[in-house]
TORDO-234495 format. One record per atom (N, C-alpha, C): x, y, z. Coordinates in steps of 0.1 Angstrom, whole numbers, padded with zeros to 4 digits, always signed. Atoms other than C-alpha are relative to their C-alpha. Layout:
# residues N
XYZ/...
This chain:
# residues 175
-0012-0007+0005/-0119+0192+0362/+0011-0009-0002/-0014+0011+0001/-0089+0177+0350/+0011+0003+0006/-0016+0002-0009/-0053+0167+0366/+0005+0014-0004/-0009-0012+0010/-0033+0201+0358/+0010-0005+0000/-0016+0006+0004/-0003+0178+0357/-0002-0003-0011/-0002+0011+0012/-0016+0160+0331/-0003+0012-0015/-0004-0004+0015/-0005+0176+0292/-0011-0005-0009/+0005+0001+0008/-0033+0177+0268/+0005+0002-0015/-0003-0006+0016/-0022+0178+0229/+0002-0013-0008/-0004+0013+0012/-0007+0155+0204/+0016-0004+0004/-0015+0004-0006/+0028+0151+0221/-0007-0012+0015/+0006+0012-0009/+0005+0139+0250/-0004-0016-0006/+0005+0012+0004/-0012+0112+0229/+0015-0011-0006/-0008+0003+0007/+0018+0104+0212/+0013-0009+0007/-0010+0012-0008/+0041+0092+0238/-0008-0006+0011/+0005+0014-0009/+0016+0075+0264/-0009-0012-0003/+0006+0011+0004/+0004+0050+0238/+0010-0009+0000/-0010+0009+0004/+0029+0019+0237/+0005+0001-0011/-0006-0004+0012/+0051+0025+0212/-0004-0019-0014/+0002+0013+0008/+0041-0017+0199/-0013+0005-0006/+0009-0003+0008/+0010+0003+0187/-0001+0005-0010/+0000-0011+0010/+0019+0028+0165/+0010-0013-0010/-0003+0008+0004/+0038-0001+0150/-0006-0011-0009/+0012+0013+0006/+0011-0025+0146/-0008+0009-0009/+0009-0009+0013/-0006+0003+0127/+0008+0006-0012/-0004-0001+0013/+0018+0008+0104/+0001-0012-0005/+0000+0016+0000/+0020-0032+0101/-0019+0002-0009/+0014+0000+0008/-0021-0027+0090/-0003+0008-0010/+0003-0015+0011/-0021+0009+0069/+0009-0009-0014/-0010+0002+0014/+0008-0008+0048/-0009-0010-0011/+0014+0007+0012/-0019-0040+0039/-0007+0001+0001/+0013-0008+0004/-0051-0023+0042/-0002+0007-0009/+0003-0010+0007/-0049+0002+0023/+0011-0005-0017/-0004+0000+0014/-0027-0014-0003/-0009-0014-0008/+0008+0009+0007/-0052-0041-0002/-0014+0008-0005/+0009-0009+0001/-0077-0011-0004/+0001+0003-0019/+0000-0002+0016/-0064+0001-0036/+0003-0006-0013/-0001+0008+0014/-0060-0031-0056/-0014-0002+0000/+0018+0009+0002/-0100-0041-0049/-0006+0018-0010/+0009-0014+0009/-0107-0001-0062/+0004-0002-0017/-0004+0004+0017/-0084-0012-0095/-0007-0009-0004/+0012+0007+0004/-0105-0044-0096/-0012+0004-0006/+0014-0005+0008/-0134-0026-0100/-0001+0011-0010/-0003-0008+0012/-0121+0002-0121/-0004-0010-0015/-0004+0008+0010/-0109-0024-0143/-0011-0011-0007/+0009+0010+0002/-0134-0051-0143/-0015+0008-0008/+0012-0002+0012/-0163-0031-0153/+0001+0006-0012/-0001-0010+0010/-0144-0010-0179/-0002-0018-0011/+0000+0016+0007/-0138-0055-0191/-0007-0002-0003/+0011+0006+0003/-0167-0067-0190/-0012+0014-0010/+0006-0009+0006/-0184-0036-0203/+0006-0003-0018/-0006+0002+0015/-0160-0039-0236/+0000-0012-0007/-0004+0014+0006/-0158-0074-0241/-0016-0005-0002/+0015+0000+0013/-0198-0074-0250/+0000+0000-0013/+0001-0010+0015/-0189-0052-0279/+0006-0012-0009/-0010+0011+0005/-0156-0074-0287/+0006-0013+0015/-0006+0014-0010/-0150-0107-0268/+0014-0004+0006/-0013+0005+0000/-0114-0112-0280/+0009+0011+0014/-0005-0006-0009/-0102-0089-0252/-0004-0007+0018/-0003+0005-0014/-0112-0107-0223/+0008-0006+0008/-0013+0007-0005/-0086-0129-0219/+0008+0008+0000/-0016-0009+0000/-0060-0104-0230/+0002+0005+0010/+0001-0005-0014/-0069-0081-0202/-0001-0005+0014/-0005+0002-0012/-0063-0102-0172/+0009+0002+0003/-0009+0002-0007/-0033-0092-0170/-0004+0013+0002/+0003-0006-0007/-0046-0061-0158/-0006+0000+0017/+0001+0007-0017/-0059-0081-0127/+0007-0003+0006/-0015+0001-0004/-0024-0095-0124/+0007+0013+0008/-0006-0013-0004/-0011-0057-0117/-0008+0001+0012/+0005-0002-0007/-0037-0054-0095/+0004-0004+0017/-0010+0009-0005/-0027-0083-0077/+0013+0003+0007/-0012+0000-0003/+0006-0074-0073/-0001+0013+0007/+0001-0013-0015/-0003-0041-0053/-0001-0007+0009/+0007+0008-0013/-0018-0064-0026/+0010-0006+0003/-0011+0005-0002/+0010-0082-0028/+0012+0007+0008/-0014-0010-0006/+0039-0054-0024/-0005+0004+0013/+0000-0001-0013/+0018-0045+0006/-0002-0006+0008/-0002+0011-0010/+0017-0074+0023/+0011-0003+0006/-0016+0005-0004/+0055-0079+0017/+0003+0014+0009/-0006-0014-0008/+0061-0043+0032/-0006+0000+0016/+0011+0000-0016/+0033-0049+0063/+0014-0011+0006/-0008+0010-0008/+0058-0082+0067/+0015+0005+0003/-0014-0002-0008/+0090-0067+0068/-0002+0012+0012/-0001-0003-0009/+0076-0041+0088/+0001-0004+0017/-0002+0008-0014/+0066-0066+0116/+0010-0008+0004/-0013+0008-0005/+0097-0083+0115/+0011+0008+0006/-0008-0005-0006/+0114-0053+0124/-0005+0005+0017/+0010-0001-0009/+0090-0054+0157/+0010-0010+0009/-0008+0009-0011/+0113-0071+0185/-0008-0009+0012/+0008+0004-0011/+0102-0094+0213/+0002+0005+0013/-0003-0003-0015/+0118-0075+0246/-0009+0013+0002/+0015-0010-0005/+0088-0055+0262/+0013+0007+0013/-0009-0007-0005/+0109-0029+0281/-0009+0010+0008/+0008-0009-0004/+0088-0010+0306/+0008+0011+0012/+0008-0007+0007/+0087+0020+0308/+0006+0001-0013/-0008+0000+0014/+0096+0025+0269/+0009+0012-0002/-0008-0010+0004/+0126+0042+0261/+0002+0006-0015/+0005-0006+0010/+0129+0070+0237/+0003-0005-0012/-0001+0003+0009/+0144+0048+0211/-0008-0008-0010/+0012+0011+0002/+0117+0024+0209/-0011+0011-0001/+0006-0009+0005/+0096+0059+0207/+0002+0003-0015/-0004-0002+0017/+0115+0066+0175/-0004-0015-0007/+0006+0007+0012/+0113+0035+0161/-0012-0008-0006/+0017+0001+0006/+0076+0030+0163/-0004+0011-0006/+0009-0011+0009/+0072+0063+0145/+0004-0004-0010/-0005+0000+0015/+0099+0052+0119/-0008-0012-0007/+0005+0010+0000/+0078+0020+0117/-0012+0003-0008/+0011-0004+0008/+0046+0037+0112/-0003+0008-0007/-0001-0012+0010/+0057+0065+0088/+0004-0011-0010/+0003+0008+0015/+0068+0032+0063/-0013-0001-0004/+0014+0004+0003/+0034+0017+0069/-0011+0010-0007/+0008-0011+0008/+0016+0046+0060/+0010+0005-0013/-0006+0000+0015/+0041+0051+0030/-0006-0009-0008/+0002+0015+0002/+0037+0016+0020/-0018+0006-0005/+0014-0002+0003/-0003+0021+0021/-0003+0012-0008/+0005-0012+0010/-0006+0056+0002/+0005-0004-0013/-0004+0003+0011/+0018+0042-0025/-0010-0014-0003/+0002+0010+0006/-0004+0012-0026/-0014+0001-0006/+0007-0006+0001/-0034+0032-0027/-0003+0010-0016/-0005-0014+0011/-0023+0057-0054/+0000-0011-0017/-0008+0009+0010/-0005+0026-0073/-0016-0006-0007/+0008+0006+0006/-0038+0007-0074/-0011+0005-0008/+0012-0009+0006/-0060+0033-0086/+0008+0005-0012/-0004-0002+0015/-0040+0042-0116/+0006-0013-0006/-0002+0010+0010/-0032+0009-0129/-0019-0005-0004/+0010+0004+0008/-0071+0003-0130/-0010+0016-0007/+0002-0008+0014/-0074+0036-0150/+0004-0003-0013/-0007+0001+0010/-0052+0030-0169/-0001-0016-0007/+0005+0011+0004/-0061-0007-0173/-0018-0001-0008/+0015-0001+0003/-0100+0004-0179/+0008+0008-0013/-0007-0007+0010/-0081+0029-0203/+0001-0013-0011/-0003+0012+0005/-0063-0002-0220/-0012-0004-0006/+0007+0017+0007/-0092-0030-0223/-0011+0012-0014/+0008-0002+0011/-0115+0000-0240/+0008+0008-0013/-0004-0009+0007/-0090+0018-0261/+0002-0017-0011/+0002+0015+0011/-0081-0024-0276/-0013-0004-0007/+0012+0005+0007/-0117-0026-0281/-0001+0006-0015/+0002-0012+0011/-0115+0002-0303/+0013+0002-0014/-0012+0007+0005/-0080-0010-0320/+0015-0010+0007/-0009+0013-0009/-0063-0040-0312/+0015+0001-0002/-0014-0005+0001/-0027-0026-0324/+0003+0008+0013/-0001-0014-0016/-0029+0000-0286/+0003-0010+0008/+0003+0005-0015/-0028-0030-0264/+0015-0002+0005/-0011+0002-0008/+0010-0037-0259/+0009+0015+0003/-0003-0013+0002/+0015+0000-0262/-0004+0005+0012/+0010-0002-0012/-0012+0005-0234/+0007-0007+0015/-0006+0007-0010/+0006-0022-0212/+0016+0004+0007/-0009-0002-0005/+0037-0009-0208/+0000+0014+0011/+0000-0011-0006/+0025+0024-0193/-0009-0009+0014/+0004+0012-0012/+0001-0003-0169/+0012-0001+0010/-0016+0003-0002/+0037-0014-0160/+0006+0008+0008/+0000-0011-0002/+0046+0019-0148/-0010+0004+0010/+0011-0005-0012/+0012+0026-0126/+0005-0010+0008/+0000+0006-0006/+0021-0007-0111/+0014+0001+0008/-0016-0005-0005/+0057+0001-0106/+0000+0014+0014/+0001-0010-0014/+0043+0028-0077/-0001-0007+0011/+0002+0004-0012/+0036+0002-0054/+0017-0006+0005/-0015+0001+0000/+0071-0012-0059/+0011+0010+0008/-0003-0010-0005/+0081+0018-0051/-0002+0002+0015/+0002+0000-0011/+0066+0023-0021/+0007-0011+0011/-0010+0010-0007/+0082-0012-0006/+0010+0005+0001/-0010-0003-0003/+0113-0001-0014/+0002+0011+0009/-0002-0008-0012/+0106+0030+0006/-0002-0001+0014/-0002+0007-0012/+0094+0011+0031/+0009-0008+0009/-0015+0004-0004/+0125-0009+0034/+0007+0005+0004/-0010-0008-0005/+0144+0020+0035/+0000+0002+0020/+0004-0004-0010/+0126+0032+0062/+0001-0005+0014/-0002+0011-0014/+0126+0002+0084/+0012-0004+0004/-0014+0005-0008/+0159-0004+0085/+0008+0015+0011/-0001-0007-0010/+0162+0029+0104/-0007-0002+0015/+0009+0007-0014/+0143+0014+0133/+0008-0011+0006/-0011+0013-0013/+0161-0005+0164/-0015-0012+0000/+0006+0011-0006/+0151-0040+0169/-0002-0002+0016/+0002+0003-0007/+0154-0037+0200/-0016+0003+0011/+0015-0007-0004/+0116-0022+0206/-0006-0012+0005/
């Protein structure tokens, strides 16, 4: 039978983990999952490429820069994973006070921002990039027309940094 002092729920789990963990996991959700959803645009993208560029060749080259966009999801979440760790302090404070509670939640509510926008971001730039290489195959006048909306899918991961920046600067260093 269990302690009856001891609180079973999600408030229990919540404050007797070290608050440097829920930190470190928004530190990984932000480039996991934003490196998650550039490898799913890769492969969007890539087979919609290589599938079209059988038909017509001249689009192979054009459409790397659809891998570029890709790219630059992994990117934004790397840069957001890093400033979240930098807002990660080195004074270990035991037992942890409740501010260093908060700002490992505020920490890992960017990281998981950061990761769903990089998620979201990378899966519709390789629709919309698989969109692109086969709609050029089909007329080569659509492709800078096609890119700017690209532009725009990719602009969600952007997004996401910036809301992770927001976010982090609500968080004490001193955790």
């Amino acid at each position: 039978m269990a302690d009856p002092g001891v609180i079973w729920g999600s408030t229990f789990f919540l404050v007797t983990l070290n608050p440097r963990i829920w930190a470190g996991l928004g530190v990984g959700l932000a480039m996991g999952m934003s490196g998650i959803g550039a490898a799913w645009g890769f492969a969007i993208i890539g087979t919609s490429m290589l599938g079209a560029s059988v038909r017509v060749p001249r689009i192979s080259s054009k459409h790397l820069i659809s891998i570029i966009f890709c790219e630059a999801v992994a990117i934004f979440g790397i840069i957001s994973g890093l400033v979240i760790l930098s807002r990660i302090g080195n004074n270990v404070v035991e037992p942890p006070t409740p501010t260093d509670f908060k700002s490992s939640y505020i920490l890992f509510a960017s990281g998981v921002t950061a990761g769903i926008c990089g998620i979201v971001s990378g899966l519709s730039v390789g629709v919309v990039g698989s969109g692109c290489a086969l709609a050029d195959a089909m007329n080569g006048s659509l492709f800078v027309k096609l890119l700017v909306i690209e532009i725009f899918a990719s602009a969600l991961a952007l997004f996401g940094l910036i809301s992770a920046m927001l976010l982090t600067t609500k968080a004490s260093v001193d955790m």
